[in-house]
N, C-alpha and C positions, 0 to 999 in steps of 0.2 A: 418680209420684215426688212425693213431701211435699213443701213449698216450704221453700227455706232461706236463711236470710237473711243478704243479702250479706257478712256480715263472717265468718258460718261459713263462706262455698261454698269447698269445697276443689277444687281439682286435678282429684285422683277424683269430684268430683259431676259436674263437666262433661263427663268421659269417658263414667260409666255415663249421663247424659244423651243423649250423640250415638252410643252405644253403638261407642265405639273405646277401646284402651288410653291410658292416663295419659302412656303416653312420644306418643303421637301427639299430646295434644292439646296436652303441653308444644310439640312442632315446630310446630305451627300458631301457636300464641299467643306465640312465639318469632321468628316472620317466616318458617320454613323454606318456602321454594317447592314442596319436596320431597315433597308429598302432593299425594293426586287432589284434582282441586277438587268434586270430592261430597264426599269428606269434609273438607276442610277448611269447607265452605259449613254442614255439619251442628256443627262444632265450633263456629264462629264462632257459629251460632245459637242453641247451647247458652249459650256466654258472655252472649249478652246477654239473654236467658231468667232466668239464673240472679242476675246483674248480680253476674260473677266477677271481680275485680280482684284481680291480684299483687300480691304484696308485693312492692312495688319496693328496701326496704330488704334483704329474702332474699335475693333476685335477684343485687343488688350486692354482696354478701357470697359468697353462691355463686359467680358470675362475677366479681370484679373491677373489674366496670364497674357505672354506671347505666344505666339503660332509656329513656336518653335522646340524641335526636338533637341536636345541636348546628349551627346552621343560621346563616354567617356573610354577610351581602349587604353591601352598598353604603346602603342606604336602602330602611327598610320602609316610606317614603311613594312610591317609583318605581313606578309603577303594575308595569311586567314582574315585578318582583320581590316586589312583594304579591301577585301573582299565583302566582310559580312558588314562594313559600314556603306560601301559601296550602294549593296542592296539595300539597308534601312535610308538612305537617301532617297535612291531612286521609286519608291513605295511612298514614300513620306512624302515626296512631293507631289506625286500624281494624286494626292490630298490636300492637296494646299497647302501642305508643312514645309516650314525650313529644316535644317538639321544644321546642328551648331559641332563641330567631334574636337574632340580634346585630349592630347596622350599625356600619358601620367609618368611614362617608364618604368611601370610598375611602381613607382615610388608612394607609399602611403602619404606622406605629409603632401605632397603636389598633388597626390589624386583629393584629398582632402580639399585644398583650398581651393580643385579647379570646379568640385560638385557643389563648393558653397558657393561660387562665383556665380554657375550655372542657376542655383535656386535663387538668388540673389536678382537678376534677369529673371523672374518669374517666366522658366521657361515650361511649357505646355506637360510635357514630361520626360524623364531624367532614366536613360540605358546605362549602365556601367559595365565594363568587367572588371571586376573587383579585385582590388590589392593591398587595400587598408584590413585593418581589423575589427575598426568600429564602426556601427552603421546605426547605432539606437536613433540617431537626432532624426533617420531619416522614417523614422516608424511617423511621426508627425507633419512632412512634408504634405505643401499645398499641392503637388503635383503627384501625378503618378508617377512611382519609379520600380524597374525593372531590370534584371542583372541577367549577365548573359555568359557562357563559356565555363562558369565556375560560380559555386552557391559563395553567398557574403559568410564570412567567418563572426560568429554571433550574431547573429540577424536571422528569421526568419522570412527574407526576403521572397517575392515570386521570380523565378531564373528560368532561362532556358538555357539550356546545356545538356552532354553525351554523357556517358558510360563512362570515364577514363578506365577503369579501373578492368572494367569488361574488355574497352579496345585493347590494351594491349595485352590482355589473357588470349585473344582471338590472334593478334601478330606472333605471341610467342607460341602458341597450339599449334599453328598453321609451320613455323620453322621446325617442331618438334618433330611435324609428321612427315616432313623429307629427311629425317635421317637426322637432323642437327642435335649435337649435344653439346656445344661450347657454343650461346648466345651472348655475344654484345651488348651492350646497354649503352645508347649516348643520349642525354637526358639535360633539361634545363635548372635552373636554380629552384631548392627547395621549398623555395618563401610563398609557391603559390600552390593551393588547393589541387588543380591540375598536373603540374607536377609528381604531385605527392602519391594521388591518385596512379598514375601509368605505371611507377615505379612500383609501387607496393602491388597493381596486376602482372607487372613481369616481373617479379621475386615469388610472388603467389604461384603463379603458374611453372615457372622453374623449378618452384618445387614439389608439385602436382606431377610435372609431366618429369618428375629424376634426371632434372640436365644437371651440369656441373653450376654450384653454386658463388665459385670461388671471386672474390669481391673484387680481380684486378681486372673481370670482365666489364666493370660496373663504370661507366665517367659521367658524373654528375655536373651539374652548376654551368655548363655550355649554353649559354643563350643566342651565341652567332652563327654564321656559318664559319665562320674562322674557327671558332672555337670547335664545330663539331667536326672542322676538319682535323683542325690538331687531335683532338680525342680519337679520333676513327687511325689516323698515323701511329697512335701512342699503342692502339689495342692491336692492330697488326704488327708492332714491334716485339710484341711480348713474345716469349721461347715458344708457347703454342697458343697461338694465336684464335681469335673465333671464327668459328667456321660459317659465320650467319651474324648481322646485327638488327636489332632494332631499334629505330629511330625516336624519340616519342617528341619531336615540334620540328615544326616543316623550316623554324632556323637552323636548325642544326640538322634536319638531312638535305637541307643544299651544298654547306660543308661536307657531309658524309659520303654524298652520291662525288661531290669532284674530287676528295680524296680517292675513292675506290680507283676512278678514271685515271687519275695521276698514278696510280704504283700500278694502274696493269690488274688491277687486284679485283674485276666483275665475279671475277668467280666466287664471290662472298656475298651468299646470301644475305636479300635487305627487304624489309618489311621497316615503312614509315608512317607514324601516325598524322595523318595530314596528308591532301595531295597538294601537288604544285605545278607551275608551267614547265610542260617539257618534260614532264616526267613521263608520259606514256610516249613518247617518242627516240626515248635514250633506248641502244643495245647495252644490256637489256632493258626492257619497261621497268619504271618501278612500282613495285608491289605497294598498295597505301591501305592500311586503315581509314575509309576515308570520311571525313571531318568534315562534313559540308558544310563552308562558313553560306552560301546562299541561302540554305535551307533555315538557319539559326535565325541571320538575320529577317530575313521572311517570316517565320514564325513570331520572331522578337517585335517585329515591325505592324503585324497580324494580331498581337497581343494586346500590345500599346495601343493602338488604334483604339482595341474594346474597351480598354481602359478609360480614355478618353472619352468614347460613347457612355460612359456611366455602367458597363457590365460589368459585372464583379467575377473576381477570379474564382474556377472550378478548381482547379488545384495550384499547391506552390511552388511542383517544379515540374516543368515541360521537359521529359528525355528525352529527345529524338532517338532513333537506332543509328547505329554504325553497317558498316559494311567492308566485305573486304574484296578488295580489288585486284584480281593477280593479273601482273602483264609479263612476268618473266624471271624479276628478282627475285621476289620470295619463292619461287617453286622451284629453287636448284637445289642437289642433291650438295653433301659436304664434298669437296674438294680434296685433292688428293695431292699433295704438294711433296716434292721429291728436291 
């Protein structure tokens, strides 16, 4: 076949390239699941062979919608979440899809006006992690939409999201059974589902497993690493101090982990919910409940797509499982401080 160049390549050149019809290679280049993966592997190969790009202006004219995923987080500087948007990018475009990401700061009125924005743009369809509290307008949205990290609070939305509540039963069971009985808690602001969640598994389990309960172990509302350093400074000041923490968001155990570094203080058992860079390479490794923002976004991005194909949802909330990762911190016995 002649070479043609990218702003001629039609439709039909991609097809008589991967030698399939025009309506298959439109389903492939459309996100449809719906074809063998040989031949979608040969159409995809075609596309980039030929360097065939839609008209995204057609597309939206035909469809109603843009070719574009609308991707709302909290902050594309939180590592989990450059992470897990990271991945719905890179899946979404090996689909033809653009991906639009928008941070809210957790704030409800901004996350508000940036998801109306997004439908506004008739965008293809609409990820959140959710921090508002209302979500009814979206029961009627022209697109598909899908929440990730934490279920929408009055909404029976479709989500994908963990255990909170489980991981951190698992981080403080795991401290119990080297001996720890004064566990830490450094923890972010209460305003969001997840949050609420980890806390209420490591007070659950605290008192399952008869550690001491006493609430000056407890620092809540830290969303930084600044913040979870100071926290982590403030629980080591105290007359007896704990002899074990656990982390519950990877902003505040990068604070946590360089407090310990700065006083000298490794010998304080740590278990973090969330892994992060560098953390299996620090003496010691740190111990993570780990949070695979890959996997979420995959799955999230894996979702959407069926969405998109017209499959309807089997259920409405995807749990991935947790895991717990020991590289060193969390397996130390309590300390002996003289």
């Amino acid at each position: 076949m002649n070479a043609v160049k990218p702003q001629q390549v039609r439709l039909k050149d991609v097809a008589e390239l991967a030698s399939t019809s025009t309506k298959t290679a439109s389903r492939v280049i459309n996100g449809d699941p719906r074809v063998a993966e040989e031949t979608r592997v040969r159409i995809l190969a075609a596309v980039r062979e030929l360097g065939y790009r839609p008209d995204p202006t057609a597309r939206s004219l035909r469809k109603g919608t843009d070719d574009t995923l609308g991707v709302v987080i909290d902050s594309i500087a939180d590592p989990f979440f450059a992470n897990m948007t990271g991945t719905i990018e890179r899946l979404a475009i090996a689909r033809g899809l653009r991906v639009m990401i928008a941070s809210t700061g957790r704030d409800p009125r901004l996350e508000t006006t940036v998801v109306d924005d997004l439908l506004a743009r008739r965008v293809a369809g609409l990820i959140v992690a959710p921090a508002a509290t209302g979500y009814g307008h979206l029961a009627h949205a022209a697109c598909p939409v899908l929440f990730v990290d934490r279920r929408p609070e009055g909404f029976d939305g479709e989500t994908v999201l963990v255990d909170d509540n489980e991981g951190a039963r698992q981080a403080v069971t795991h401290l119990a059974a080297q001996g720890h009985r004064r566990v830490g808690y450094v923890g972010g602001k209460m305003d969001v589902a997840t949050t609420r969640g980890r806390l209420e598994g490591y007070r659950d389990q605290v008192r399952s497993s008869a550690l001491s309960q006493e609430e000056e172990l407890v620092r809540t509302g830290r969303n930084t690493a600044d913040e979870g350093r100071a926290a982590t400074e403030e629980l080591l000041a105290l007359p007896e101090p704990p002899t074990a923490i656990f982390s519950s968001n990877t902003r505040c155990s990068l604070g946590v982990v360089a407090a310990l570094h700065a006083c000298n203080r490794t010998d304080v058992a740590l278990v973090c919910f969330g892994d992060f860079g560098l953390a299996d390479v620090l003496q010691p490794g740190v111990t993570v409940i780990d949070h695979d923002p890959d996997a979420i976004g995959r799955v999230a991005a894996e979702t959407m797509f069926a969405r998109l194909a017209g499959q309807p949802a089997q259920e409405k909330n995807v749990v991935l499982p947790l895991r717990l990762v020991m590289r060193g911190s969390g397996e130390q016995p309590p300390a002996v401080r003289r």
